[in-house]
N, C-alpha and C positions, 0 to 999 in steps of 0.2 A: 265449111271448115277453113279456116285462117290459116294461113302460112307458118305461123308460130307455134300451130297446134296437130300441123302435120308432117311426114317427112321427117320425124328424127330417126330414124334408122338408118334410111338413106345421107343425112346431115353427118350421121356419127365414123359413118365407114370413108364418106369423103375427108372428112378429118383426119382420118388416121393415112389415108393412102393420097390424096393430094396434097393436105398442109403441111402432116408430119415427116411423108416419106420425100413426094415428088418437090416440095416446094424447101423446107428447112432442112432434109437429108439429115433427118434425125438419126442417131446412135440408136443401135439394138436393144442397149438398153435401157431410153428413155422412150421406146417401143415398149416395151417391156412395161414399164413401170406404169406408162400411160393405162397401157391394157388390163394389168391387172387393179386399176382406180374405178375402171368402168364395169369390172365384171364385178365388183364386189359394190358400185353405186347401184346399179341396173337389178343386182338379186334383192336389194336393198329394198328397190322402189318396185319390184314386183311383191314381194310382202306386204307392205305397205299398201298398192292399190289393188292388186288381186289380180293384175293384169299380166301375160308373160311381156317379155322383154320386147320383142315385134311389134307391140300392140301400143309401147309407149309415147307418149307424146312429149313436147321440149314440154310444156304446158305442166306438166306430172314432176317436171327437175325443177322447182321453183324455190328460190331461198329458204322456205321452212322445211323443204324435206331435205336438202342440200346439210343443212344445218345439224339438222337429226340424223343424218346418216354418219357426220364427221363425229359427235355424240358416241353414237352408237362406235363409232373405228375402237374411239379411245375410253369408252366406259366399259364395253363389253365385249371388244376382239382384245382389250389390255393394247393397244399399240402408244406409241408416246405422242406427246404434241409436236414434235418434230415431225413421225411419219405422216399424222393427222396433216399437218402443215404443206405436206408434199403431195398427198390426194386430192388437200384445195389446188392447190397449183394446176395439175393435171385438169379440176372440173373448171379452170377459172379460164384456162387456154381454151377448151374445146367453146366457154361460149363467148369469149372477142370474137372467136372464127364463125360460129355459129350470128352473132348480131352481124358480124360482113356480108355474110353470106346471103340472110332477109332481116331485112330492115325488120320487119312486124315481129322478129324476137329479141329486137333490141328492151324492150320492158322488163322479160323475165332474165334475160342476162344481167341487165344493171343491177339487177336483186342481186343476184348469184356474184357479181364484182363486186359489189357490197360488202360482202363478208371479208372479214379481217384474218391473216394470217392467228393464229394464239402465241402469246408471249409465252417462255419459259423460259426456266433458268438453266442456265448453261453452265455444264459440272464442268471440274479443271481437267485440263490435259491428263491422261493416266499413259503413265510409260514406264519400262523396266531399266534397271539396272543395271550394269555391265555384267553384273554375275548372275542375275536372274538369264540375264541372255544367253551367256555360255552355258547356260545348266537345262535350257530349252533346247537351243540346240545339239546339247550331245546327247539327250533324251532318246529319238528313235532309236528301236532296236534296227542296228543295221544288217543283223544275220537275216533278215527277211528283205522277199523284194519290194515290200510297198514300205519296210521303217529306209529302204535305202531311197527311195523318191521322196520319203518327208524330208531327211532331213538335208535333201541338195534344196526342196521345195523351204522348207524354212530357213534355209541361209541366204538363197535368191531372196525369198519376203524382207528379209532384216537390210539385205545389202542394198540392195533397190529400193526399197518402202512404199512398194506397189501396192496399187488396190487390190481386194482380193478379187473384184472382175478382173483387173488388168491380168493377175497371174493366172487363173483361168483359161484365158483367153489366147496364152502364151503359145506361141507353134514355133517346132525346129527353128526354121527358118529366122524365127526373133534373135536367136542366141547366135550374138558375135564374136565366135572365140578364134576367128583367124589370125588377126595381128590383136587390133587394140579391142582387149575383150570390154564387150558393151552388150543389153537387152535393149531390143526395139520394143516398146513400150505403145500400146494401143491404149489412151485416155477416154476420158469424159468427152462428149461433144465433137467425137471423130479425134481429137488432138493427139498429135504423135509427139514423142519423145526420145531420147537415146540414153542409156543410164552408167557409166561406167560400173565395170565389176573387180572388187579384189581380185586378188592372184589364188588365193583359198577358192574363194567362192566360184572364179573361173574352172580350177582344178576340178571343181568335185563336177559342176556340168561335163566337163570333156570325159567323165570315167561313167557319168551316168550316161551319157547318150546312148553307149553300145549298149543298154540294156533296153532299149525303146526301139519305138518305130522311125528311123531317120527320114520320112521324108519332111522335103518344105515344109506341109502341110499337116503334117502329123503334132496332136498335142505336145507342149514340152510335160508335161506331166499327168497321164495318163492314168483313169481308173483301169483295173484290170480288165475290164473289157474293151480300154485301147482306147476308150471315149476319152473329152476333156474331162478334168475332174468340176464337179459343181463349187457352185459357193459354200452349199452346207456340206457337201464333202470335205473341202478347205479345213473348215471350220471343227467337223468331226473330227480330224486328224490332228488339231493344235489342239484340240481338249484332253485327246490322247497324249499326245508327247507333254503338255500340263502336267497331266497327273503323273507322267515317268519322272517326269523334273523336277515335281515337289520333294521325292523323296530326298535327295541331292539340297534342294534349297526349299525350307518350309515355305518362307514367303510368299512365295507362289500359289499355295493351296487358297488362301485365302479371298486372292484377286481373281476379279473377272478381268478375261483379257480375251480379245475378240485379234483378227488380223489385221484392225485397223490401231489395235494397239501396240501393234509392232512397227505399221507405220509412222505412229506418232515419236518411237522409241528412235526410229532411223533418223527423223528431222533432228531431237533432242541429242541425239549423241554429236551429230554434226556440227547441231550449233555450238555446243560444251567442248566441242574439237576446235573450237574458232575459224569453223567455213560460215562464209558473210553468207546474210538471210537471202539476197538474192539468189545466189547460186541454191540454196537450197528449195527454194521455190520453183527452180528450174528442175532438180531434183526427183521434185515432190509431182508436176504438175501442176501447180498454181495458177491460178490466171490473175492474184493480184496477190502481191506482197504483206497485206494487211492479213490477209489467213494466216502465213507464216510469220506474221507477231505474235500470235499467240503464243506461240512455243517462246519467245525471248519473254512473256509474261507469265506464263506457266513454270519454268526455270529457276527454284531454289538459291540453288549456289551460284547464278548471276544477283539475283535480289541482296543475297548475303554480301556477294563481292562488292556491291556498290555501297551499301551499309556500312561497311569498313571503311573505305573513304571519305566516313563523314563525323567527326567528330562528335562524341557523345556529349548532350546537355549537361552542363554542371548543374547538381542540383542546389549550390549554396548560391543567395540570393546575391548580387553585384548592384554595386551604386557608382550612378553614371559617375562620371569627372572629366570635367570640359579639358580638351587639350590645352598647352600651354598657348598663348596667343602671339609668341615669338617664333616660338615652332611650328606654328601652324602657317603664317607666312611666310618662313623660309622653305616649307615642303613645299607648299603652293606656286611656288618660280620655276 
């Protein structure tokens, strides 16, 4: 038996615990993502060959089933070409590392690098409104103790325009309200950040705290059982204060709006406040400025404002007329 047709099991766990842990000190959550790419590749290719998952060989991950599995994400799990796009990624690292590792599977990796990201089209920025905002936020019922953690929890998402792992992930100890109130912000790819906060937004943290568990270590926003709250907890609770809010502003009822649409809402209001795209990119977490063009292209009443500054086409037709040839050597001195 070949080298390339044995030992993936072993090949798979050192990837995950030498390349992604011990060697790149990957983020939890690209732990995460990697692992559920493989758990839903692996049940894929046990259907597929009748084999359980122990039993597989690299030999069995070959470009046509690699292929059909991505197929099968986006035909029949319903996922988009983008998450599609993010599973290749995950199978396309595991086999550079994998062709490192024995040569003899560099063949079926090059298959498998082979494959092309899928293009799609890229919908516009969606963000809210100054009043859809306000009408979000006053939304939770505050006479309860979980509508009084949404809505410190959606004032921090709109003021920061953190990710909804980064708020998640949020502990005591992030929240800086001793002089200059600021969140310590835990990014993508380990990268930390520091966010300033209004004097609102600081206010309602310093009355929510005594309602929690103060340690370090303790969530800043805690499911009743005192855990962090998840991402679909997040998400379950802005659907909620949605539907409080529609009544207030219909608008609302209409839009899909996720927590990453309130962070597009945070960059957009910035920039329409005339804070330069850098600093919002600092903001944001950015790691390149070009992400945060978007938002100056997505941006209505900048396109309009520049539109103004341009003189409209006459539509009556004009015939040339040479300048005078006196005038035009006297201007020319």
């Amino acid at each position: 038996m070949t080298p390339a047709t044995a030992g993936f099991p072993a090949l798979l766990q050192q990837f995950f615990q030498r390349r992604l842990l011990a060697e790149r000190g990957a983020s939890a959550h690209t732990i995460a993502s990697y692992r559920d790419t493989f758990e839903l590749l692996l049940r894929y290719a046990e259907r597929q060959t009748g084999r359980t998952a122990s039993a597989l060989t690299l030999a069995d991950l070959d470009a046509p089933l690699v292929l059909a599995f991505l197929d099968h994400l986006e035909h029949e799990r319903g996922n988009t070409p983008r998450t599609r796009n993010l599973r290749l990624t995950a199978i396309r690292s595991f086999m550079r590392y994998a062709a490192l590792r024995d040569p003899a599977a560099l063949p079926i990796a090059e298959r498998v690098l082979a494959i092309s990201p899928k293009r799609f089209d890229r919908s516009a920025l969606d963000f809210l409104t100054r009043a859809e905002v306000e009408a979000l936020l006053a939304a939770p019922d505050q006479a309860s103790w979980s509508g009084q953690r949404d809505a410190v929890l959606l004032a921090v998402l709109y003021n920061s325009g953190a990710r909804v792992s980064e708020l998640a992930g949020l502990r005591v100890a992030d929240l800086l309200l001793d002089r200059a109130s600021a969140l310590h912000l835990h990014g993508k790819g380990r990268k930390e950040r520091v966010v300033p906060l209004w004097k609102r937004t600081a206010s309602q943290l310093r009355g929510w705290l005594p309602r929690i568990d103060q340690s370090s270590d303790a969530p800043a926003f805690p499911n009743r059982a005192g855990k962090p709250m998840t991402r679909s907890g997040i998400e379950q609770r802005l659907r909620i204060a949605i539907t409080r809010a529609s009544a207030r502003c219909p608008s609302l009822a209409a839009r899909r709006i996720s927590p990453h649409t309130l962070r597009h809402t945070t960059a957009m209001h910035l920039l329409q406040s005339g804070v330069d795209i850098t600093v919002i990119a600092l903001w944001l977490g950015h790691e390149d400025t070009a992400t945060t063009h978007l938002y100056i292209e997505a941006d209505l009443a900048m396109k309009e404002a520049a539109l103004k500054r341009l003189d409209e086409p006459s539509l009556k037709p004009v015939r040339y007329k040479a300048p005078d040839r006196l005038l035009a050597f006297l201007e020319a001195l």
